[in-house]
Z-matrix of the N, CA and C atoms (Angstrom, degrees):
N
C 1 1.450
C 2 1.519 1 106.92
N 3 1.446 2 114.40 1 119.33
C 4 1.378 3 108.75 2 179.57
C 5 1.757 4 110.43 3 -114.00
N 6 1.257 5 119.14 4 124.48
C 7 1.313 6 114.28 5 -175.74
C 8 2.048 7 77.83 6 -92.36
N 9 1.519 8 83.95 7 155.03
C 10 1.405 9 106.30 8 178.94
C 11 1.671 10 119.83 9 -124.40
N 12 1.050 11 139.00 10 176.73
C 13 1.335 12 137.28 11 126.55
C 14 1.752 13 114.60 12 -131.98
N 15 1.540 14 101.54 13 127.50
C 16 1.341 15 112.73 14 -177.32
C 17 1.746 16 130.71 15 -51.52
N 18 1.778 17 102.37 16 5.25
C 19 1.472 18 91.58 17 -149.60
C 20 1.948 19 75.14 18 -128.32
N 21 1.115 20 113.65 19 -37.21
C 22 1.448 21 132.41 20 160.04
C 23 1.730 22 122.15 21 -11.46
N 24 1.090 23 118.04 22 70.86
C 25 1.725 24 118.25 23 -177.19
C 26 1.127 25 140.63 24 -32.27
N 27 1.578 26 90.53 25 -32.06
C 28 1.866 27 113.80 26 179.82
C 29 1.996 28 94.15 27 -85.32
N 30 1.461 29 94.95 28 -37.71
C 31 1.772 30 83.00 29 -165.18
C 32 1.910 31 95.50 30 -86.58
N 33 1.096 32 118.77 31 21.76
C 34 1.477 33 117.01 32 169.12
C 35 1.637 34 80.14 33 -100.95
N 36 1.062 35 153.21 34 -93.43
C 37 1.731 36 164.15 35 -102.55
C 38 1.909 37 72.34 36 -88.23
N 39 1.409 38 132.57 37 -51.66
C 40 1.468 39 121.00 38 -149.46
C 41 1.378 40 106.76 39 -75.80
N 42 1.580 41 127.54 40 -38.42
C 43 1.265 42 147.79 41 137.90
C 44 1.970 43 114.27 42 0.91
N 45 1.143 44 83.85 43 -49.23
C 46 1.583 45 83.94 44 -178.71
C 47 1.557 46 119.10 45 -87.63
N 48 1.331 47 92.10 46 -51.60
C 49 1.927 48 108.73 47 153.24
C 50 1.619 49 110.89 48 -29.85
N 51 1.342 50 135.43 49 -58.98
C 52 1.198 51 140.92 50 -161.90
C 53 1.748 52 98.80 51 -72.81
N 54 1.349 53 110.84 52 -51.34
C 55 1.480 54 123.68 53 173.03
C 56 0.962 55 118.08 54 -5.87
N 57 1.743 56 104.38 55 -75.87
C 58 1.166 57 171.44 56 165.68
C 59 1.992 58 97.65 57 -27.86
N 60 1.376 59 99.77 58 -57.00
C 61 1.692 60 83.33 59 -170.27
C 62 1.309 61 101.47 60 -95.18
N 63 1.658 62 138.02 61 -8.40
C 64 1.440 63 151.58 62 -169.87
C 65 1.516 64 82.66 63 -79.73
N 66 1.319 65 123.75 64 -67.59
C 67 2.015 66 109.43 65 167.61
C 68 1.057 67 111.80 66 -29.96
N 69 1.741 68 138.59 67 -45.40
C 70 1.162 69 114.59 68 -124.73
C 71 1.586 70 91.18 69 -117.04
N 72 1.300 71 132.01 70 -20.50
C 73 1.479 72 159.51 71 -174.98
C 74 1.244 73 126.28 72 -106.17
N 75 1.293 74 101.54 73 -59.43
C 76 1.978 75 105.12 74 158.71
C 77 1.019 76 140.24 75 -24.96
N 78 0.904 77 132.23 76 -48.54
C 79 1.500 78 141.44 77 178.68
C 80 1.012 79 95.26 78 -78.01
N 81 1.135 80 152.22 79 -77.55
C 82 1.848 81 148.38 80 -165.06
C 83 1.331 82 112.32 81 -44.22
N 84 1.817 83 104.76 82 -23.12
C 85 1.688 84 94.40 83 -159.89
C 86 0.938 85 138.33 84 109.41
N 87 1.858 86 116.42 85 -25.21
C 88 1.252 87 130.63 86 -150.76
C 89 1.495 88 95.28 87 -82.96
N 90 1.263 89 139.15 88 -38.02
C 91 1.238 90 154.55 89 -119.40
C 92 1.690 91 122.51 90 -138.86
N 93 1.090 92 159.33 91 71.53
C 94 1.634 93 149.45 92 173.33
C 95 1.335 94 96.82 93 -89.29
N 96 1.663 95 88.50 94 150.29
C 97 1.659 96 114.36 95 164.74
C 98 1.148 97 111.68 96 -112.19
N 99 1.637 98 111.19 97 111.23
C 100 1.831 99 109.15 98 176.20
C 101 1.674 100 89.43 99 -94.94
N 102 1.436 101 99.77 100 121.26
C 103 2.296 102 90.93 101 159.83
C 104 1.655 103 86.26 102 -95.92
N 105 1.717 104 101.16 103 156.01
C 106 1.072 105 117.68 104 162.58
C 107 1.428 106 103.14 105 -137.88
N 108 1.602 107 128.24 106 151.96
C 109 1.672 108 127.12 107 175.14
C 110 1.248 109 111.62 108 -83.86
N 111 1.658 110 101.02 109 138.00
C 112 1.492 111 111.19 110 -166.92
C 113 1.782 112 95.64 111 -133.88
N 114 1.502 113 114.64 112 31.34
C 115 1.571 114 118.23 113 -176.27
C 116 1.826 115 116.39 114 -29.30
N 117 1.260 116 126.78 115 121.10
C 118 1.535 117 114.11 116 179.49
C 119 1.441 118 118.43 117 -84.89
N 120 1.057 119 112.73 118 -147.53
C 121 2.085 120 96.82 119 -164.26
C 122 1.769 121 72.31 120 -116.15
N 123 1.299 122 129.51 121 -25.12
C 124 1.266 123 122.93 122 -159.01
C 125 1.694 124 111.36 123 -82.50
N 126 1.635 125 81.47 124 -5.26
C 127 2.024 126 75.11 125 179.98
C 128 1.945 127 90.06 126 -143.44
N 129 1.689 128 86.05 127 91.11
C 130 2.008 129 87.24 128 177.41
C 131 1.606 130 86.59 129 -66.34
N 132 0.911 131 150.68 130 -72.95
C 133 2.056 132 131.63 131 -147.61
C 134 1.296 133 101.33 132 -45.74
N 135 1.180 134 139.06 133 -27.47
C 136 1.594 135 129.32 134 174.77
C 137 1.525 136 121.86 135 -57.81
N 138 1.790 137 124.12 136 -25.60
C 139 1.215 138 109.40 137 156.18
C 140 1.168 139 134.24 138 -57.73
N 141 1.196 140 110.86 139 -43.08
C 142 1.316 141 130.13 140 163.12
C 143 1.629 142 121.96 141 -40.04
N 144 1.422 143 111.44 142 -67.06
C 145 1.238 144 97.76 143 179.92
C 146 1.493 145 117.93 144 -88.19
N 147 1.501 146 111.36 145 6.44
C 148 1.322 147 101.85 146 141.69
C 149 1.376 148 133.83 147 -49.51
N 150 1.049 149 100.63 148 -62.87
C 151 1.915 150 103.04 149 172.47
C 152 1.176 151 124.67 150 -59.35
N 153 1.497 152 111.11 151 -14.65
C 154 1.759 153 110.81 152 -169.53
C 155 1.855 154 77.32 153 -80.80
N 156 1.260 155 136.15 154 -21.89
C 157 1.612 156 121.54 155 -165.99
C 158 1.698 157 101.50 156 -94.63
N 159 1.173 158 108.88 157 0.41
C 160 1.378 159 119.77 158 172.70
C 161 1.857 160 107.23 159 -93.16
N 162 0.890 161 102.20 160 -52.98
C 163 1.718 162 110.80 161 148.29
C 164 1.161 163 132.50 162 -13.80
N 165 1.513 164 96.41 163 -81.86
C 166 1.417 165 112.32 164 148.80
C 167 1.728 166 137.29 165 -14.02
N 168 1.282 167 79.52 166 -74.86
C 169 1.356 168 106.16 167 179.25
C 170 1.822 169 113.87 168 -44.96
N 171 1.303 170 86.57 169 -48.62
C 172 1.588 171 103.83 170 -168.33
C 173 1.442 172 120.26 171 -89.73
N 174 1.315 173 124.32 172 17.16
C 175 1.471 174 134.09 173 -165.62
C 176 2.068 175 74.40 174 -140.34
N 177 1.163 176 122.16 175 -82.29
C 178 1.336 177 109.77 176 -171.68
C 179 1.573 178 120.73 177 -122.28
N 180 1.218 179 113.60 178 71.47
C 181 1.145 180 127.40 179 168.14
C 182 1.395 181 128.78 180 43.76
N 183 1.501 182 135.33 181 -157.51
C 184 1.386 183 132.99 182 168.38
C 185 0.851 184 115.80 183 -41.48
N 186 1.334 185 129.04 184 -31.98
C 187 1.777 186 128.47 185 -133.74
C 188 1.361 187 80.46 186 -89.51
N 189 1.574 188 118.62 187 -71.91
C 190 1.412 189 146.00 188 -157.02
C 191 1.846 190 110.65 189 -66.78
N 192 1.650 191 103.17 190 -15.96
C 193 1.663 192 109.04 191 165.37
C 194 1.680 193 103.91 192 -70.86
N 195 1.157 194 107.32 193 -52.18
C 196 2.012 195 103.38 194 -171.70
C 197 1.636 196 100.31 195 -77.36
N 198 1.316 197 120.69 196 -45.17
C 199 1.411 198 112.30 197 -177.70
C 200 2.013 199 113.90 198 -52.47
N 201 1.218 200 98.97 199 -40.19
C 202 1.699 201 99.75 200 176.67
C 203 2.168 202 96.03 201 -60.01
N 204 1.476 203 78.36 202 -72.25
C 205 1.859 204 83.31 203 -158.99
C 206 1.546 205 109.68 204 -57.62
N 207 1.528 206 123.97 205 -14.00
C 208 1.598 207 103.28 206 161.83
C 209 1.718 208 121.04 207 -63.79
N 210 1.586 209 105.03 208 -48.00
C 211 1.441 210 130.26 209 150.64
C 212 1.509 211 114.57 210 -12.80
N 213 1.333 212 113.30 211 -61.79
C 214 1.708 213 122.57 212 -173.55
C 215 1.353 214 93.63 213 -73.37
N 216 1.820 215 117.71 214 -77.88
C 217 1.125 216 90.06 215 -166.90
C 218 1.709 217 137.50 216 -41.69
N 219 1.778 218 113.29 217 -33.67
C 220 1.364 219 112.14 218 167.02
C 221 1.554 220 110.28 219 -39.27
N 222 1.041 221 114.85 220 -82.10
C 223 1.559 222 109.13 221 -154.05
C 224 1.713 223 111.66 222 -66.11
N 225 1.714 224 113.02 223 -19.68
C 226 1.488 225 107.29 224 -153.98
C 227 2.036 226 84.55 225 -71.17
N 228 1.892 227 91.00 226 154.21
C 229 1.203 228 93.41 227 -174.20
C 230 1.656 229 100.50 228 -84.28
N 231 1.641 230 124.53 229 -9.52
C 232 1.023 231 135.71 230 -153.25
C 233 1.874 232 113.74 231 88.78
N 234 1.837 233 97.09 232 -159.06
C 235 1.450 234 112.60 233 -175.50
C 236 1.430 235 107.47 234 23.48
N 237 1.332 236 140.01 235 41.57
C 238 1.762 237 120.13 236 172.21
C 239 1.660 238 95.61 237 85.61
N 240 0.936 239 112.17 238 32.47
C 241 1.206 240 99.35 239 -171.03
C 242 1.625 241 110.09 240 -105.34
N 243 1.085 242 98.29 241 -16.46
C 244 2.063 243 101.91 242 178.47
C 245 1.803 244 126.31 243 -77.12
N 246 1.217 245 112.44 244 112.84
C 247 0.993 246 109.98 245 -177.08
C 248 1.414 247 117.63 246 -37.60
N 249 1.624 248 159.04 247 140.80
C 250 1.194 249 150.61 248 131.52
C 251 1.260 250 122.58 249 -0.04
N 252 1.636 251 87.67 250 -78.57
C 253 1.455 252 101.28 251 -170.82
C 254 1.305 253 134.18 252 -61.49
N 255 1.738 254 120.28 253 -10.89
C 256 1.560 255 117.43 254 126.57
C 257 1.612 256 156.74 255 -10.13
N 258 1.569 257 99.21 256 -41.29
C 259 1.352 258 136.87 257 -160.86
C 260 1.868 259 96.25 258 -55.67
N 261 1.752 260 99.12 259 -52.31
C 262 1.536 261 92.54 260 174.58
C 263 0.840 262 120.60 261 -103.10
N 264 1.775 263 131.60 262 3.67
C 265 1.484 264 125.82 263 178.90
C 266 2.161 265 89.02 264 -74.52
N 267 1.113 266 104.01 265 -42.94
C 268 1.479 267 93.79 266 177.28
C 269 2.231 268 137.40 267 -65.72
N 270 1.708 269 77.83 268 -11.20
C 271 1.454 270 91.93 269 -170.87
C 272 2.169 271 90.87 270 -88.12
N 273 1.486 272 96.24 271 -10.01
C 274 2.195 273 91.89 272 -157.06
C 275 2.137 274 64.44 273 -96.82
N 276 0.979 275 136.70 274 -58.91
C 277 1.568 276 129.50 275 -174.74
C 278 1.669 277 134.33 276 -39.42
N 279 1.687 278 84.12 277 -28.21
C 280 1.569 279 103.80 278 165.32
C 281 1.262 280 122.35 279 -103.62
N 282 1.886 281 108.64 280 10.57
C 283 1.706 282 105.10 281 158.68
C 284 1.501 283 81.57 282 97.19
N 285 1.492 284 150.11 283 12.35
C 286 1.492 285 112.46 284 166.20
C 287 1.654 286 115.64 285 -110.23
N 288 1.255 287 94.21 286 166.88
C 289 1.651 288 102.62 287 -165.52
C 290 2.021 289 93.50 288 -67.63
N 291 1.394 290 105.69 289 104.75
C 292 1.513 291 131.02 290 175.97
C 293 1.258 292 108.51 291 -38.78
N 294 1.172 293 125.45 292 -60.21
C 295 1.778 294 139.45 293 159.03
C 296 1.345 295 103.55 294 -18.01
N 297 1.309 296 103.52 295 -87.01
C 298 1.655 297 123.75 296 -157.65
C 299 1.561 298 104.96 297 -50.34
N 300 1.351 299 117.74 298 -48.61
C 301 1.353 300 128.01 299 171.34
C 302 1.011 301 115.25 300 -56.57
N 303 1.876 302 127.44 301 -53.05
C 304 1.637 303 89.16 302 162.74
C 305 1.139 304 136.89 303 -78.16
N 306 1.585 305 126.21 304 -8.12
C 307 1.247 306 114.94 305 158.05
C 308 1.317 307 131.86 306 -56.10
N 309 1.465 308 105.87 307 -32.64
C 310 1.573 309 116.74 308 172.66
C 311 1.920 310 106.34 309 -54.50
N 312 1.280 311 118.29 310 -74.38
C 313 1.180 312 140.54 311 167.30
C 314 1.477 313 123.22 312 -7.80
N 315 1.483 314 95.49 313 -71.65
C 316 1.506 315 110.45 314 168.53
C 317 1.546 316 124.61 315 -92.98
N 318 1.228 317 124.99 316 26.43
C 319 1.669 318 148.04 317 130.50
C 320 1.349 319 117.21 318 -36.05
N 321 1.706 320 90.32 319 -65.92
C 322 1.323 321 106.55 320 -169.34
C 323 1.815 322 123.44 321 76.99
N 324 1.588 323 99.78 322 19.29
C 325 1.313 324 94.44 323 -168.77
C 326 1.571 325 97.86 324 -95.85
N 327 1.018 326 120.28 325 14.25
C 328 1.863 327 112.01 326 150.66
C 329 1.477 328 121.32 327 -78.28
N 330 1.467 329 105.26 328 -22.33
C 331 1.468 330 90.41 329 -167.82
C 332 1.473 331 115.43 330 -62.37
N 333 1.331 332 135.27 331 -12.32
C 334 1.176 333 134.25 332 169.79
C 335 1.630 334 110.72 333 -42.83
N 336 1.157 335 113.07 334 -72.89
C 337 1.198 336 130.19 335 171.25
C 338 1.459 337 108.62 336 -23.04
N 339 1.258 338 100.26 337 -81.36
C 340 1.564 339 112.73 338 173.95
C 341 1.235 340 110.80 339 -25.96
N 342 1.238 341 131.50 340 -66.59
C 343 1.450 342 138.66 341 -173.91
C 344 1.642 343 97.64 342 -66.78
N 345 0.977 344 134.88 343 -11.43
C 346 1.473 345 133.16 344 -171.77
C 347 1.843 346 101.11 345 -85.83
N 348 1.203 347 84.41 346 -60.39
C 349 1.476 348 89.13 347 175.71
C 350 1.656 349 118.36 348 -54.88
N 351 1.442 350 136.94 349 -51.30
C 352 0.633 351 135.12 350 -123.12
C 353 1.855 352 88.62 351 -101.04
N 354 1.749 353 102.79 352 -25.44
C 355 1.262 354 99.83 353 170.11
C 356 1.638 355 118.29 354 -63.23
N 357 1.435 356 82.17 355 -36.22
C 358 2.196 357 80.88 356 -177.68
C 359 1.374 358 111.34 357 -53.57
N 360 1.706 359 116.14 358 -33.85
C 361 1.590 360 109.26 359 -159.53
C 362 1.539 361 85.54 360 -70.64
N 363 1.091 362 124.58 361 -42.80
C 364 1.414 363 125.33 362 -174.60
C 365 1.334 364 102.41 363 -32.22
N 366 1.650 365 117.53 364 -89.26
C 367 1.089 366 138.46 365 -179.57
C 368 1.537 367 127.75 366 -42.42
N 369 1.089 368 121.67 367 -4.18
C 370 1.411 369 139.22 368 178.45
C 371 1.784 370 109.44 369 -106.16
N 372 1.318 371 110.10 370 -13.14
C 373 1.739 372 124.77 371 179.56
C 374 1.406 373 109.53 372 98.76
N 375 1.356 374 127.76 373 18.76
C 376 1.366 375 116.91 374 155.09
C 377 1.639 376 130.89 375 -66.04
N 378 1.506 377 85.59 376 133.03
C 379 1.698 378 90.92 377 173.49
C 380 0.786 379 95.25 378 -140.62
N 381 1.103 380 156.12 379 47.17
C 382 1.952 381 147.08 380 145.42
C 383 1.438 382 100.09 381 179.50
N 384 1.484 383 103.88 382 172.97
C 385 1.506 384 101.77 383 -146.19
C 386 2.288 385 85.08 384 -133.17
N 387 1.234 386 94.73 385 147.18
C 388 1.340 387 139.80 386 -4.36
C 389 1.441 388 115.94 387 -75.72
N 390 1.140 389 121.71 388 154.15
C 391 1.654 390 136.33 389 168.02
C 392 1.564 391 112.12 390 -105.72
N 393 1.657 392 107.02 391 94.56
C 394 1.517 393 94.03 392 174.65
C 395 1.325 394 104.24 393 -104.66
N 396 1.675 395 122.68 394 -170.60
C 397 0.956 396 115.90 395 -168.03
C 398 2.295 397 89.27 396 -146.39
N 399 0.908 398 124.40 397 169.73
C 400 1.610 399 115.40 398 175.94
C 401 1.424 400 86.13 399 -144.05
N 402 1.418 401 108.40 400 133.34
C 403 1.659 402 124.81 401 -179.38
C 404 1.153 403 105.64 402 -133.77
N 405 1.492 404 130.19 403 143.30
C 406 1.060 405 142.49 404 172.69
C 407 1.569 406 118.50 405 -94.85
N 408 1.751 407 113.46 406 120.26
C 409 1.359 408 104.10 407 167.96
C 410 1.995 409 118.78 408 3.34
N 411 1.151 410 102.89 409 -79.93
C 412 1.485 411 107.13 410 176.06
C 413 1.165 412 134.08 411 -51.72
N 414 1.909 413 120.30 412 -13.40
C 415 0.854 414 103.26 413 -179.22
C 416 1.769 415 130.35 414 105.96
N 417 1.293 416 87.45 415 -53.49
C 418 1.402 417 111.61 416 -163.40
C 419 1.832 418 105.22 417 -69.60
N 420 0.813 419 89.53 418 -41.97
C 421 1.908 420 96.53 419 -168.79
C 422 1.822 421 114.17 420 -111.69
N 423 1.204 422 111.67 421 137.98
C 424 1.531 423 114.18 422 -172.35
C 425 1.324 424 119.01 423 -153.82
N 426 1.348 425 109.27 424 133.77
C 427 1.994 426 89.88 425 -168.39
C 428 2.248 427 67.83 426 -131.91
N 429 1.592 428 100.77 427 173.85
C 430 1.079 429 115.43 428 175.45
C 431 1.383 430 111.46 429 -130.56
N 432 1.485 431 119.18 430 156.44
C 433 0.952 432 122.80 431 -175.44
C 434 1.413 433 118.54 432 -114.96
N 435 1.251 434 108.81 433 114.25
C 436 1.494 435 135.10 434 -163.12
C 437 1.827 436 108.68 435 -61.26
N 438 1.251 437 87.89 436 87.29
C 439 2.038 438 99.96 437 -177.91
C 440 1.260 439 115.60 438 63.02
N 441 1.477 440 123.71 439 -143.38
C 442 1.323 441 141.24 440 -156.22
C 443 1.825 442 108.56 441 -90.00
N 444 1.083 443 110.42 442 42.71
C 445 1.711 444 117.47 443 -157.14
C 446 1.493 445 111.48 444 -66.79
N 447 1.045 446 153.38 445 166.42
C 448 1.335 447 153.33 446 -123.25
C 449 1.867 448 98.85 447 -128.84
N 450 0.948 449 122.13 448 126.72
C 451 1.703 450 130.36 449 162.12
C 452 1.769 451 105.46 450 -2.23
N 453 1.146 452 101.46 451 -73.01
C 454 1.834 453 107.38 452 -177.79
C 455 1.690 454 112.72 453 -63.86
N 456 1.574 455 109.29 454 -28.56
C 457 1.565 456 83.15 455 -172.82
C 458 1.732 457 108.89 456 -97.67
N 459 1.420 458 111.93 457 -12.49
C 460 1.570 459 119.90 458 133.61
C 461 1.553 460 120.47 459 -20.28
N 462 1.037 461 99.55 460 -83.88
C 463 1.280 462 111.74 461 -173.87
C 464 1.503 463 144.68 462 -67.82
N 465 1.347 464 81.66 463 -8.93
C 466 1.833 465 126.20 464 170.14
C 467 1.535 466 96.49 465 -71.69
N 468 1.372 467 123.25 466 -73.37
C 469 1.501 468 125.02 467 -150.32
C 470 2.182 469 93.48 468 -89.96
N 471 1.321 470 107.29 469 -5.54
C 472 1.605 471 92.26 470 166.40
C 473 1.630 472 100.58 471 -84.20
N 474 1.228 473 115.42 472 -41.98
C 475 1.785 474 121.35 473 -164.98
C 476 1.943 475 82.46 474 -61.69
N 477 1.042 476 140.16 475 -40.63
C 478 1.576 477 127.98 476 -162.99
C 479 1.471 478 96.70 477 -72.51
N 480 1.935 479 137.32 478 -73.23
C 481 0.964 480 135.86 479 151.81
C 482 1.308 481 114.11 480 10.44
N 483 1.480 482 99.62 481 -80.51
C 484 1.953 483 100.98 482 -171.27
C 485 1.001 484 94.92 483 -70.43
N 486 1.295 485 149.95 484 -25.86
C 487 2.145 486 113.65 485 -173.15
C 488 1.568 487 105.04 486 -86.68
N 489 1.029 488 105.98 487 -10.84
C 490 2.005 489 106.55 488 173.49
C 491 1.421 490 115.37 489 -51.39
């Protein structure tokens, strides 16, 4: 489970890292990526385009949730740095009906969510982002992974997980 924030530099660079093991795990099974929003107080446009990936989601499904938010992270420069008014030139780029999205958008009926999530990262011991978390089928056992960590040491503490 990776809480994120969209505006977040390290969780743009970690973003690709995760990619990276969803190639390498995915297909077998061994492996899911839950994102959840973890927006910081230091970057207010990240609620925001949190929900525009909630948007997403909800006009075209899974596919069109990672296709938007790989999308953002590409272009966002980070730190607060993404214009707004992007939000739907990127949602009409990823194929969704531009309209609907901003109506969706400016609703605002994701932000619930948003705030839902962002309490869990809380509540789970997040304080900076990214905040992942590694869960086992069962449940039972969980180690976390300490920020923006590199492909191998990723992939280090999933290979420990699975031989348990």
């Amino acid at each position: 489970v990776e809480f994120s924030d969209l505006e977040c530099p390290f969780c743009k660079s970690f973003h690709n890292t995760l990619k990276q093991i969803i190639e390498e795990y995915g297909p077998n099974g061994k492996v899911a990526w839950v994102y959840r929003h973890f927006p910081l107080n230091i970057h207010p446009k990240a609620t925001k385009e949190a929900e525009a990936t909630e948007c997403a989601a909800e006009l075209g499904g899974e596919i069109k949730f990672w296709e938007y938010t790989d999308r953002l992270f590409e272009i966002t420069p980070s730190n607060n740095g993404l214009d707004l008014g992007l939000l739907s030139v990127i949602a009409k780029n990823v194929g969704l009906d531009e309209q609907a999205f901003t109506v969706c958008l400016d609703s605002g009926r994701h932000a619930k969510t948003v705030q839902e999530d962002l309490e869990d990262a809380l509540n789970s011991g997040g304080r900076g982002t990214p905040h992942t978390i590694l869960i086992t089928r069962d449940g039972k056992r969980s180690d976390r992974v300490a920020g923006a960590q590199s492909f191998e040491v990723v992939r280090a503490q999933i290979e420990k997980l699975l031989s348990e």
